[in-house]
KETOR-298120 format. One record per residue: x, y, z of N, C-alpha, C in turn; residue in three letters. Coordinates in steps of 0.05 Angstrom, whole numbers, plus 5000, padded with zeros to 4 digits. Each point is the difference from the previous one (the first is absolute). Example, Ala and Ser with C-alpha at 12.3 -4.5 7.8 and 13.67 -1.06 7.14 Angstrom:
REM KETOR-298120
526448865156498250245000501850245000ALA/499350214986501650245001498550225014SER/
This chain:
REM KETOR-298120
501749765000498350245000501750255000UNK/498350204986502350275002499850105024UNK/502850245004500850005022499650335009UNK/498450164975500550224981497150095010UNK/499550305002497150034997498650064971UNK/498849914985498549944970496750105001UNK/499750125003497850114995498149894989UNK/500850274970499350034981501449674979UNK/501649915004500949824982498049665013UNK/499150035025499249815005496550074990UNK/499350184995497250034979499349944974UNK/503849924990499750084976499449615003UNK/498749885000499749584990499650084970UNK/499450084975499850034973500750144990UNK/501149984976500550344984498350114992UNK/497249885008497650244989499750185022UNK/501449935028499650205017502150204997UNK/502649894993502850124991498550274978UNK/498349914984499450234979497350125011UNK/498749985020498850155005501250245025UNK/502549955007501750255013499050264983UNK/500950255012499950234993503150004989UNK/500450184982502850004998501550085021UNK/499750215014501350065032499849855015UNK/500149814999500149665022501949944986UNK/500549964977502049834993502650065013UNK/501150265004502450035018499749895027UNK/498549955014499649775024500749704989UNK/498449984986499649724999503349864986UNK/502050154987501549994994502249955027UNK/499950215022501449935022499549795018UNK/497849874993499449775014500849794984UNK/499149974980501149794982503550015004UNK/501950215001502850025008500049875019UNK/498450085026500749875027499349764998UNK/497949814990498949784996502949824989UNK/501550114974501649904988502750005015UNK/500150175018503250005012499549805028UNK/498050045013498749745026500349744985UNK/499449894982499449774989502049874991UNK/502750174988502249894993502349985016UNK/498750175026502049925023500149795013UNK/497049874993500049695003500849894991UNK/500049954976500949844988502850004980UNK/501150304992501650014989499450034974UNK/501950024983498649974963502150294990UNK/497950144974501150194991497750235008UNK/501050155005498350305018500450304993UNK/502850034986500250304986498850014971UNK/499749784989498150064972497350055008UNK/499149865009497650005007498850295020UNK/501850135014499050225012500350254981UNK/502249994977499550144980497949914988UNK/498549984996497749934984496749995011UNK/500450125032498150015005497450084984UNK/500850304999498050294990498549844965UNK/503049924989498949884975498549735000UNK/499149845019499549815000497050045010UNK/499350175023497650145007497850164976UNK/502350094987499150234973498549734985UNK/502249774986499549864981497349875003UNK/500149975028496849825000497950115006UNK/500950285007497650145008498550074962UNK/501650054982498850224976499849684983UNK/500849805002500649744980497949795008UNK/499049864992497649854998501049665006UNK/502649985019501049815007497949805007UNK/500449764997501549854986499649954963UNK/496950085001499750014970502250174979UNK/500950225011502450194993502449815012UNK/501749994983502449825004503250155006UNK/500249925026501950075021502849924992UNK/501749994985502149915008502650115009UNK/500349855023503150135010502249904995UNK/502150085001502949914975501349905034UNK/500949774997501149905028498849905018UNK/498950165012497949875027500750145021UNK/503250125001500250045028498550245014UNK/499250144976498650245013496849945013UNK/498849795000497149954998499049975023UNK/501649985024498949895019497650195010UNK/501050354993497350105009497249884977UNK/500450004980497949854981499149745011UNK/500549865016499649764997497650145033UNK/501550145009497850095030497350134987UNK/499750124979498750104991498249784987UNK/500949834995498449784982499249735008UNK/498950185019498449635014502149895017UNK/502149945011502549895009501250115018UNK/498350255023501850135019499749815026UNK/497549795003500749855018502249695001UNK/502049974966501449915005502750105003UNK/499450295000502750144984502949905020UNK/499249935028502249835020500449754994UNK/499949914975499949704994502450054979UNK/500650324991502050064978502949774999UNK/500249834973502749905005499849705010UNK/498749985028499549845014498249644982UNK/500549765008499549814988497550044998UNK/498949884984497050045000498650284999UNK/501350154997499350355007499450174969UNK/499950265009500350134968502249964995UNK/500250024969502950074985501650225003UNK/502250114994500850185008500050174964UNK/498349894989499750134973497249984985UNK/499050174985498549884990499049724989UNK/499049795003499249764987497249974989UNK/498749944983497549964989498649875011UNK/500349715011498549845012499350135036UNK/500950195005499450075026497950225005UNK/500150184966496950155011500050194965UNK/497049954997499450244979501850154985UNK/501550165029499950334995504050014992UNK/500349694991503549904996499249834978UNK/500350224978498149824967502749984996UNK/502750055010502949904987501549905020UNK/501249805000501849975024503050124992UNK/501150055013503350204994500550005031UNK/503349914985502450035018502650074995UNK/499549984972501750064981500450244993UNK/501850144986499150344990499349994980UNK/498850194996499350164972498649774977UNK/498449935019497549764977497250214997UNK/499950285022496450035000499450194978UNK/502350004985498450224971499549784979UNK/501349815001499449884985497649734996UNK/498949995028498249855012497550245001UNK/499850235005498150225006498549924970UNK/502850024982498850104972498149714981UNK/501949735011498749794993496750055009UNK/499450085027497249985014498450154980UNK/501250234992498650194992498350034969UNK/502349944987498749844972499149754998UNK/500249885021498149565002497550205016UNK/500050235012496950085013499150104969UNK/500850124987498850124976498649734974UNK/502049905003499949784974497549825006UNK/498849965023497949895018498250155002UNK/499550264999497850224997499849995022UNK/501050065017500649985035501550295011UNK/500250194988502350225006500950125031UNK/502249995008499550145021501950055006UNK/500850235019502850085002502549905010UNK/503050074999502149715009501850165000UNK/501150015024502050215013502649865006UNK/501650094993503249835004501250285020UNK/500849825020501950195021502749885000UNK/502850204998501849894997502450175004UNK/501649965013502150085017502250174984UNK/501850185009501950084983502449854986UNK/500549915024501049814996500149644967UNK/497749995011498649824980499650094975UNK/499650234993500450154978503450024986UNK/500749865014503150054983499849704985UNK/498849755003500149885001498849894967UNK/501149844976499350044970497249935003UNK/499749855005496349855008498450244999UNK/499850145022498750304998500150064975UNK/502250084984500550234979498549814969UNK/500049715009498849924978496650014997UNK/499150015036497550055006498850254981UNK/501650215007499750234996499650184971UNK/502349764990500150084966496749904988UNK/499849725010497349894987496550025012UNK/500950155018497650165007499150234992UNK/501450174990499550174980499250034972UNK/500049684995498849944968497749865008UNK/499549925027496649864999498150195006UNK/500650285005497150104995498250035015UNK/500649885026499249955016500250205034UNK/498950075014500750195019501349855027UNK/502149945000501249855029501350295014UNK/500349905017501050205019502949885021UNK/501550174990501949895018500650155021UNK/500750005027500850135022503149905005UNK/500850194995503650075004500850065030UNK/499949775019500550165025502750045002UNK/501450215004503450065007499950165022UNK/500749785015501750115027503449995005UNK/500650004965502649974999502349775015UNK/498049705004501749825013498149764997UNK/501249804992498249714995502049895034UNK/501649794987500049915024502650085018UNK/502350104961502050225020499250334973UNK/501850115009500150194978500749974982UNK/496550074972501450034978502149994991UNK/501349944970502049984991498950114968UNK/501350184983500450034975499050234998UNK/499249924967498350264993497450095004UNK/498649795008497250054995499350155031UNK/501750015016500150105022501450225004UNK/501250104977501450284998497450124995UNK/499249834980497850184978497250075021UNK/499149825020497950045022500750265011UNK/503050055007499350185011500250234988UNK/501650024978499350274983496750125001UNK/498949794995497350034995498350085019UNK/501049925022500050155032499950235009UNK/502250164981502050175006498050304982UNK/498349874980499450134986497650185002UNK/499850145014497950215014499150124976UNK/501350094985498750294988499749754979UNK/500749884980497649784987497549985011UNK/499749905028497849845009498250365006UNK/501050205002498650265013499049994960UNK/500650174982499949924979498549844989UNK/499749825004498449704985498150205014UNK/498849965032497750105010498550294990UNK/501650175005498350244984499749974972UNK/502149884980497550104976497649774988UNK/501149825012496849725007498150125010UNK/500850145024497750095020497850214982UNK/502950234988498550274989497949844973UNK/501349844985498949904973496649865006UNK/500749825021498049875005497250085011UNK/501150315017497950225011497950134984UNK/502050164976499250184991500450004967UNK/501349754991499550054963498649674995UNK/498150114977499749804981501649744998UNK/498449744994501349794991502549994977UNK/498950114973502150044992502350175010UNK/499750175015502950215004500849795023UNK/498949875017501149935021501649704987UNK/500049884966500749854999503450164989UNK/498950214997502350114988502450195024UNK/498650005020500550005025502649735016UNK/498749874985501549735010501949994985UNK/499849954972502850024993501950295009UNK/499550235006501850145014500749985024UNK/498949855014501349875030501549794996UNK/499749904980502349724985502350084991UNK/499750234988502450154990501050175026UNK/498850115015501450155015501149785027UNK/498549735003501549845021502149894984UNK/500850004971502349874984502450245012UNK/498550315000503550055006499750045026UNK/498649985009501149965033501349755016UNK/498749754992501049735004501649914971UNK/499150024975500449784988497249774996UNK/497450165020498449744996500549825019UNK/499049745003500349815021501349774986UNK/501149785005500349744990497349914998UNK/498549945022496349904994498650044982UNK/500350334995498750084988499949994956UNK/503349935010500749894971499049714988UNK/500149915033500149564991496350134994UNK/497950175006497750004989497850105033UNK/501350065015498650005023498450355012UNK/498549955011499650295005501050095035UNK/501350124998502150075020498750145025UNK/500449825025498350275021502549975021UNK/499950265011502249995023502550274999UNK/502449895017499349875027497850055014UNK/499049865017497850065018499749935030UNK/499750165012500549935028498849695014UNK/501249765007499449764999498149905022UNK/501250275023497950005026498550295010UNK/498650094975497950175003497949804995UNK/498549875016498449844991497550154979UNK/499150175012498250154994500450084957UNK/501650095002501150114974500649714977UNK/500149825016500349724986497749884993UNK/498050045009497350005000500050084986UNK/499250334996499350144971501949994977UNK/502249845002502149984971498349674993UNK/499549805019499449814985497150004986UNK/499450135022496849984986500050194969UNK/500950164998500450074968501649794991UNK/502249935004500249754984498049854992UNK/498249865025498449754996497450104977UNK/499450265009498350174975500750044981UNK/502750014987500450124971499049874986UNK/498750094974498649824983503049964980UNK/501750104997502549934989501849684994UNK/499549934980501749685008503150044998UNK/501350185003502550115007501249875020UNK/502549885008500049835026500350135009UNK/501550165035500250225025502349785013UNK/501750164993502050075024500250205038UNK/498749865009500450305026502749865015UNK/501350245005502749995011499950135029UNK/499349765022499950055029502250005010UNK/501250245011501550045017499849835030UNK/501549745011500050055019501649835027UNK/499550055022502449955017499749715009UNK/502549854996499649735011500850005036UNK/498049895014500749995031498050195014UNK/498250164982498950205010497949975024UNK/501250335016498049915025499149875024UNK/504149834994500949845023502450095000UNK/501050255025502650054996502349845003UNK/500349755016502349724994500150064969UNK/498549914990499649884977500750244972UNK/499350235009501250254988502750054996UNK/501449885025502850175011501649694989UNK/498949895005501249674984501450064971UNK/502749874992500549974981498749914981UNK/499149715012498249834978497150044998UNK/499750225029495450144992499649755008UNK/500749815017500649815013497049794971UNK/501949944979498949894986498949665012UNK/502149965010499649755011500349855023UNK/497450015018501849925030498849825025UNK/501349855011500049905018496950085025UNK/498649905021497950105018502250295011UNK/499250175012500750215012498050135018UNK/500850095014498650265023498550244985UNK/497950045001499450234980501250265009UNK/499650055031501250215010502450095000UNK/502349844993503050124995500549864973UNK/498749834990501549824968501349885000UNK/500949935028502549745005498849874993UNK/501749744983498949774980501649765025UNK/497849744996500849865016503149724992UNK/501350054986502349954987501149815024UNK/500349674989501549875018503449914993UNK/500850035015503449984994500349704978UNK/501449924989500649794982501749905012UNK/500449715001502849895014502149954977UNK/498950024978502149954974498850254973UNK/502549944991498850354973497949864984UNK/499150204994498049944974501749824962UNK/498649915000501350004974500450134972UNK/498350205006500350254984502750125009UNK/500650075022502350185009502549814988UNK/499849745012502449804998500750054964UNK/497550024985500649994971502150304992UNK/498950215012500750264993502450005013UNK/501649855027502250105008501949834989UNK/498949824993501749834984501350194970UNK/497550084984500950084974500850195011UNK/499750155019502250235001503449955001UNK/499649725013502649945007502049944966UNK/498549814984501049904980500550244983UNK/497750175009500750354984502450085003UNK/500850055023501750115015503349884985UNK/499549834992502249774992499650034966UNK/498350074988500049994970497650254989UNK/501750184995498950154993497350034969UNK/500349754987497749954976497349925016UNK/499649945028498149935005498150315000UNK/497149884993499050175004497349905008UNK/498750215010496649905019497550204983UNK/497949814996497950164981496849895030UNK/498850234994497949935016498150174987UNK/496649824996497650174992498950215015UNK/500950105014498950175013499349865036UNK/500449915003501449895029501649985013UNK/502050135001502949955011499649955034UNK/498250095013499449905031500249724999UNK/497949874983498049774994502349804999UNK/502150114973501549884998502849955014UNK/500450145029503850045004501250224984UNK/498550154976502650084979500450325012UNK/498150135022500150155010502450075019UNK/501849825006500949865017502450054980UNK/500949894980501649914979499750304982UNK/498250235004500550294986502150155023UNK/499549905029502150145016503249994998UNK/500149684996502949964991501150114968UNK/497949924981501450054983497850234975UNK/498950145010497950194985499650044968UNK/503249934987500950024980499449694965UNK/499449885025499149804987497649885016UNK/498350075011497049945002497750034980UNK/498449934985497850154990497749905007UNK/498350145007497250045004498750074978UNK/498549774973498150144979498850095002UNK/498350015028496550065000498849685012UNK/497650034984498049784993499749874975UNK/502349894994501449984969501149754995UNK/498949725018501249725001501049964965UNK/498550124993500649884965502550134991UNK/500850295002501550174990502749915023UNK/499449925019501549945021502149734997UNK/499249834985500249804991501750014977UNK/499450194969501850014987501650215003UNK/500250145019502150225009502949785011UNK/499149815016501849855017501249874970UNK/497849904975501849844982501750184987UNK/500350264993501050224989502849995021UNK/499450045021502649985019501849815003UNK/498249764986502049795001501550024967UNK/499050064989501649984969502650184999UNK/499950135019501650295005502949865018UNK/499449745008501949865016499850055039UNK/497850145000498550075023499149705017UNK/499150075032499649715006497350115015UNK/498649964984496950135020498649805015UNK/498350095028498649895017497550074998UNK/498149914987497650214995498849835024UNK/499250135018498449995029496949964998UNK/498549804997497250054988498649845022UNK/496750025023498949735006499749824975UNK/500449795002498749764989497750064983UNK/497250085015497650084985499750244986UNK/502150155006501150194977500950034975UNK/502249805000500949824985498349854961UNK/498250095018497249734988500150374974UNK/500050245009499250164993502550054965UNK/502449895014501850114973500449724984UNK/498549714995500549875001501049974963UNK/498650154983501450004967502350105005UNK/500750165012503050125004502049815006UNK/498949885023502249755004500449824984UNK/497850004977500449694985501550114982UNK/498450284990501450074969502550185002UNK/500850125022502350185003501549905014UNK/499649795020502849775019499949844991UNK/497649775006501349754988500849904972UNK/498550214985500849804965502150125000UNK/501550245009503050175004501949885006UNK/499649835022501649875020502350175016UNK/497250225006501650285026500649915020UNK/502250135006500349895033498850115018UNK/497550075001497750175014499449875030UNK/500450085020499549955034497949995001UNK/498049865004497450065022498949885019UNK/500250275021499649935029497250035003UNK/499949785012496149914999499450005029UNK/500050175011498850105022497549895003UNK/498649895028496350035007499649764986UNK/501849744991499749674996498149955013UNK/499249864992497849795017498250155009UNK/498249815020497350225018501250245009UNK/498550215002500350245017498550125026UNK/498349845006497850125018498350164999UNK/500350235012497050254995500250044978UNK/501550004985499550104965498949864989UNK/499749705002498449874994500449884966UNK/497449954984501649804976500650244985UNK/500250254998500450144971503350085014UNK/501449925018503150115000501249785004UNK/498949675001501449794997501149934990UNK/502349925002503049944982500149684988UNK/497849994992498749654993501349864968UNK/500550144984499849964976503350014987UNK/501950105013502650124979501749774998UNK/500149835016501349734992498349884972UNK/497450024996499349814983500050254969UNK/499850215011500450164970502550124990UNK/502449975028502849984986501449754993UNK/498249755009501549805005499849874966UNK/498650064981499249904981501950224978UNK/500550175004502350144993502349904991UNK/501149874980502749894987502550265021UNK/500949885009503050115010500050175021UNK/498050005018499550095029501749885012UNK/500450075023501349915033498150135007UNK/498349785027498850045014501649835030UNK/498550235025501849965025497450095013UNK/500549795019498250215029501649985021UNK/499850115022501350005028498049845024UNK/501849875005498649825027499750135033UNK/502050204993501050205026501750314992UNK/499750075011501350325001502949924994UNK/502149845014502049954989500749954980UNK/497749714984500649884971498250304979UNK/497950175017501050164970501450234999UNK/501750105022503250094995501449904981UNK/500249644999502450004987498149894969UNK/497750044999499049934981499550304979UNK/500750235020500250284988502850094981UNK/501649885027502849974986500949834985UNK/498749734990500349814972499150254980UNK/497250074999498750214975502250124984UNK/500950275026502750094998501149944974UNK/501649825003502149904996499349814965UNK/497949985001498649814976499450164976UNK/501050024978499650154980499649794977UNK/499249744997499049834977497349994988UNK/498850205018495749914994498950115025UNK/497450054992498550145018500249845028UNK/499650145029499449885017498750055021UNK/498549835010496750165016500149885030UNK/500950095020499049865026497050135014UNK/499849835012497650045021500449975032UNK/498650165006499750005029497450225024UNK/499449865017498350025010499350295013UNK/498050105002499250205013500449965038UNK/500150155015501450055034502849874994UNK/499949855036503050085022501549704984UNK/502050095001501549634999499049845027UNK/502449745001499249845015502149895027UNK/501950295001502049955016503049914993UNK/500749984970501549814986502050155007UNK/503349935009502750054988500350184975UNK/501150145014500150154961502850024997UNK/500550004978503249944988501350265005UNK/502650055002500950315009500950124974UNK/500549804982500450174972499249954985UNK/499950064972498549934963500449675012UNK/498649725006499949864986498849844978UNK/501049964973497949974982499849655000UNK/498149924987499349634999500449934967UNK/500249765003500249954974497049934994UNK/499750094962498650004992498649684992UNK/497749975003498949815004499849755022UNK/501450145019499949755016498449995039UNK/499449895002498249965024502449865023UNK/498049955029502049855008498249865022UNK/500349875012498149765024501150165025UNK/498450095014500050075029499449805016UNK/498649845000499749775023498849734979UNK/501749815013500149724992498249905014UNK/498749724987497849854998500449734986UNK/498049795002500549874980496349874995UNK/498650155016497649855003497750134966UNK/500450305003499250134981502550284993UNK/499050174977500950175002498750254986UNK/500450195008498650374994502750044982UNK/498950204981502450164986497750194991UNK/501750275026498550284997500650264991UNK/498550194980500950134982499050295013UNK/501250145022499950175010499050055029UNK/499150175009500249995031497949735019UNK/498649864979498749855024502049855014UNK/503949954987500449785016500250105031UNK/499350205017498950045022498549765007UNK/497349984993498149914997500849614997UNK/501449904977500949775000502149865022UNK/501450225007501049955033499349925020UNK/497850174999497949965029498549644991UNK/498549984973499449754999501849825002UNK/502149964993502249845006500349965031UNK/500050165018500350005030497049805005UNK/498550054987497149905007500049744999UNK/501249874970499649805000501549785007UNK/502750225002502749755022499049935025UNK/498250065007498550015034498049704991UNK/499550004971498549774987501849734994UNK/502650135001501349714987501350094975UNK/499550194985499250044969502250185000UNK/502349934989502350144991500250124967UNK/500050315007499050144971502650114993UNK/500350034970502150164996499250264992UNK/500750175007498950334990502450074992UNK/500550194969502050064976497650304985UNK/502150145005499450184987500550164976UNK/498850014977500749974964501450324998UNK/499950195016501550214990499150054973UNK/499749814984499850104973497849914979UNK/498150044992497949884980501650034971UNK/501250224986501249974988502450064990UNK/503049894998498749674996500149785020UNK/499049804996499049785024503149885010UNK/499849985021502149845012499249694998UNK/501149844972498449825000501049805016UNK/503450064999502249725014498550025033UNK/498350255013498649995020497749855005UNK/499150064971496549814998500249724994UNK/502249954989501149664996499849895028UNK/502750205022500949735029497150085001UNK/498150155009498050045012498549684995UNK/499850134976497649774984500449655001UNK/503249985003502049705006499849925029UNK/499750215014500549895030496850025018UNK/497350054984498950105019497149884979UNK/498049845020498049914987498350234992UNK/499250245014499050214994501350304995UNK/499350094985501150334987497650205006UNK/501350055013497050345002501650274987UNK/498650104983501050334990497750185027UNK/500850275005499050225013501550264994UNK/497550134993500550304995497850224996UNK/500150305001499050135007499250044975UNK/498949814984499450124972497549854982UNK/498850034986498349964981500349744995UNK/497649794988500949794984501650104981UNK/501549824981501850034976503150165010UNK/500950075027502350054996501749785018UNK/502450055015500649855009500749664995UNK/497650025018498849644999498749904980UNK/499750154978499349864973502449944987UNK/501550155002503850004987500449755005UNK/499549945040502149815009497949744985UNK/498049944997498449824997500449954968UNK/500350234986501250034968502849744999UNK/501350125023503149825001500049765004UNK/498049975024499849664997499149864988UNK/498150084977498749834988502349974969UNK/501150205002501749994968501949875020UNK/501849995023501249785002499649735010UNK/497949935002499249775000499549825033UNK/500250315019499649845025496649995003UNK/498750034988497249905007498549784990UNK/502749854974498249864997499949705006UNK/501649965031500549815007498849975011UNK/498050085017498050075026500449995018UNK/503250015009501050025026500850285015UNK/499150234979499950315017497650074993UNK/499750055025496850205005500250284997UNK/499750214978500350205000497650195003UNK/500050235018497950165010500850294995UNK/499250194988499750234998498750295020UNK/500850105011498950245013499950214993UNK/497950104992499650334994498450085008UNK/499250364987496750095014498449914984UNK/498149905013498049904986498450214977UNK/499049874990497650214971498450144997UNK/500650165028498550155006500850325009UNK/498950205006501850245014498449965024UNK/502850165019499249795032499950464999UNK/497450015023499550285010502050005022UNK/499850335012501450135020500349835017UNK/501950025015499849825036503350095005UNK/500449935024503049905006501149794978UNK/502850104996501849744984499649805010UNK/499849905027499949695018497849964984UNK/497449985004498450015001498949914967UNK/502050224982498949904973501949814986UNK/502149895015500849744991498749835029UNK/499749995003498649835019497349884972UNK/498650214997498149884978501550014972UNK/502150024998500849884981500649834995UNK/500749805022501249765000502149934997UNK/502150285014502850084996501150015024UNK/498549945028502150045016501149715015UNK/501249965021500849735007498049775010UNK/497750065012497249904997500049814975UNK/500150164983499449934966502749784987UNK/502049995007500849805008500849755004UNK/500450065026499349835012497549804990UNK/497650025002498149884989500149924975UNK/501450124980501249884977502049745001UNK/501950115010502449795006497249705018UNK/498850005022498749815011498949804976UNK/498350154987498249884984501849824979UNK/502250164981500649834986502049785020UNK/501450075015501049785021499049754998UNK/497249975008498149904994499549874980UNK/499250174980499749924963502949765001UNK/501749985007502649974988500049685016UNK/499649995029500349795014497249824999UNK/498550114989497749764996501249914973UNK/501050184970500549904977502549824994UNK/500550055032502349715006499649755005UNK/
């Protein structure tokens, strides 16, 4: 329950009551909805500075918009949480994140008023505009609003949105919110060019008076002729807009938290009988309204339960580094030692360590943007140059530059790095930031190296093999949080390429595991020596290429073979199962071979425990494997 006094927001149960406000309520109902949204995430944690920027516009949008029949989309999700209070969902809004709870993004199957799900950037112009012409083509019309970040606008997806919405004819509306920061600050041009456009008073004073004067007091015709002299006279003051060139009709800047004034800009929008698309360009502040969160570097984009009254976040000490950090102090190190290395990041450098890796070496960091694709053949450009690039990407990011990798690394045979951050489950982020898939869509890749790390130590020295490897592309993985306590080597050590090695001997069965569950195969091994049942656990370091002289003793000395890993059917454990059948250990029927992956499904938000637990990935899982075929094996005796 809130903790907040709500008035007015606890009257509002529908948006038909939401639109029967006076417009002078709406500045109340906006500071409740803030307090509503900053109480709620102190429970639970999540993302909180997008979303408090976006109050005023989020109040506006549903108050003048005919939601849900008018189609909502937000570019990301992270800003929605006040939307989602607004839309039926303020009595779960403490469920944010949480298993079984809301999403921490828009999803479709959870209500109406989330006709897109996004977690991704810069999909909602191009999803606004699909809605908008499939409402038309149906004789169904109705309006379809894309909201979308400054950030996200740098991003090509947008600009392709943009170009081909201007030839359908059609009236979409896009809302440009810039608060000048996605999740760090901007990077490039399109963020020079925001703020020029910012900057530009006597344009925007200009545009207003002779619109205003034309529209007052002359004729249709003069006022059309009116317009073209405000076209000409905003050409030499700006140059015109970029929007307004791709075909758009330009509004802005505009104050993002005048609620009031946002009201009367949309509702002429939603009235123009014009099929011209609309650009409005909202100014506005990320964190707003919560001074922590103001005075915060990050507008405390992302955070932990906290105290509302001082903003202390409840942050528990780690007993071992993260493996993000371990990755970034590592390549700093190998930096430090070879100056061709270099570090590329989409516009995450927190996310990724590389923030970390701009302190040491500033000179060779880059930050694209929101540009996985451009990001991708920038790194192959660097490598042709004799450069040794690290392009820093999550996993489900990854998924985003994926022609680049085929057609500009691998048919090249670049020596292109990629650090695959956010492997496997992730927890509150749930299935759209899962790192499920890059084993099976690099692994099919002619002339990859693929690596994962079992511990913070093995991917030190699995940072420093990369290094050092200039024959073909090469991609490790590794998991999102803390390591697991491991030894860490004191200098560069690198491993040889392709090869694995056995951590604990057995002879009863054996695991061979392809990234951090061997945690997890440890613990079942302890489980089942308490059984009698002596397991061998061996860890592959490498999918490609296979350590096969590994999968031979394995397969020679051990009635059963289990593969495990944090990945999709088809990578991994299809390889190793590929190997034994072209060498011929299966078809004697004396190895039992079993496969582990995530199952075929996308597993929702929860704790990591928790979502391999239902995956059927943690030592539980198993254990109960190893029993059964035990079993299978001594009755087929």
């Amino acid at each position: 329950m809130t903790t907040v006094s709500t008035p007015l927001l606890d009257s509002i149960t529908n948006l038909s009551l939401l639109r029967a406000l006076l417009p002078e309520q709406l500045p109340t109902l906006c500071a409740e909805l803030r307090a509503e949204t900053i109480d709620a995430v102190s429970t639970t944690g999540g993302h909180l500075g997008a979303g408090l920027g976006v109050v005023e516009l989020t109040v506006a949008l549903h108050y003048v918009f005919d939601t849900p029949t008018d189609t909502l989309v937000w570019d990301v999700g992270h800003q929605a949480y006040p939307h989602k209070i607004l839309t039926g969902r303020r009595d779960r809004i403490r469920t944010l994140r949480q298993g079984g709870g809301l999403s921490g993004f828009t999803k479709r199957d959870e209500s109406p008023f989330d006709p897109f799900g996004a977690a991704h950037s810069s999909t909602s112009i191009s999803a606004a505009l699909g809605m908008l012409v499939g409402s038309h083509i149906q004789g169904k019309p109705h309006n379809s609003i894309a909201v979308i970040g400054d950030g996200a606008m740098s991003a090509g997806m947008a600009f392709e949105a943009l170009n081909n919405a201007a030839n359908n004819g059609q009236k979409l509306i896009v809302i440009l919110n810039d608060n000048e920061m996605s999740i760090a600050k901007p990077v490039g041009a399109m963020s020079r060019y925001l703020t020029r456009l910012m900057a530009s008073r006597r344009y925007r004073k200009l545009r207003h008076v002779i619109g205003d004067f034309a529209r007052q007091h002359l004729p249709d015709p003069i006022v059309d002729a009116a317009k073209k002299t405000e076209e000409h006279a905003r050409g030499l003051v700006t140059g015109g807009t970029l929007f307004e060139e791709l075909g758009f009709y330009y509004v802005g800047p505009v104050d993002g938290h005048n609620v009031v004034e946002l009201v009367t800009i949309l509702t002429k929008a939603r009235d123009s009988e014009s099929r011209q698309p609309l650009l409005i360009h909202a100014l506005t502040q990320k964190g707003k309204g919560y001074a922590p969160a103001e005075a915060a570097a990050d507008k405390y984009h992302g955070v932990v339960k906290f105290d509302v009254a001082t903003g202390q976040q409840s942050k528990s000490s780690a007993a071992a580094p993260s493996y993000t950090k371990v990755f970034a102090e590592t390549l700093i190190k190998a930096a430090d030692a070879d100056p061709k290395i270099i570090a590329i990041t989409a516009a995450m450098p927190s996310g990724t360590g590389l923030d970390i890796f701009a302190k040491a070496h500033p000179d060779r960091m880059f930050d694209v943007g929101i540009a996985e694709q451009h990001a991708v053949t920038f790194a192959a450009g660097l490598a042709c140059e004799g450069l040794r690039p690290f392009c820093a990407i999550y996993s489900t990011f990854l998924q985003r530059g994926y022609d680049q990798v085929v057609h500009d690394v691998a048919i090249q045979k670049l020596p292109v790095r990629f650090a695959l951050d956010r492997a496997g489950l992730v927890g509150a982020d749930g299935a759209t930031h899962a790192g499920s898939f890059d084993t099976a869509y690099l692994g099919c890749l002619p002339g990859f190296v693929l690596a994962a790390a079992s511990d913070e130590a093995e991917l030190a020295r699995i940072v420093a093999t990369a290094a050092l490897y200039d024959e073909s592309p090469f991609a490790f993985r590794y998991p999102r949080g803390d390591g697991v306590g491991a030894v860490m080597p004191l200098g560069l050590e690198p491993l040889e390429i392709g090869r694995g090695r056995i951590v604990r001997e057995g002879s009863d069965a054996a695991i061979l595991s392809y990234g951090t569950r061997l945690a997890e195969c440890l613990k079942a091994a302890d489980i089942l020596a308490a059984e009698g049942i002596k397991l061998t656990v061996a860890d592959a370091r490498f999918a490609k290429p296979l350590d096969t002289a590994l999968i031979d003793q394995l397969a020679a000395h051990h009635p059963i073979l289990l593969t495990i890993e944090e990945g999709s059917d088809g990578g991994f454990g299809a390889f190793v199962l590929q190997y034994c059948a072209k060498a011929g250990h299966l078809d004697t029927g004396k190895l039992a071979v079993r496969t582990m992956a995530l199952p075929d499904t996308f597993i929702d938000h929860d704790t990591q425990a928790k979502q391999y637990a239902e995956a059927g990935l943690d030592a539980a899982a198993v254990v109960t494997i190893v029993q059964r075929l035990r079993k299978a094996v001594t009755n087929r005796k």
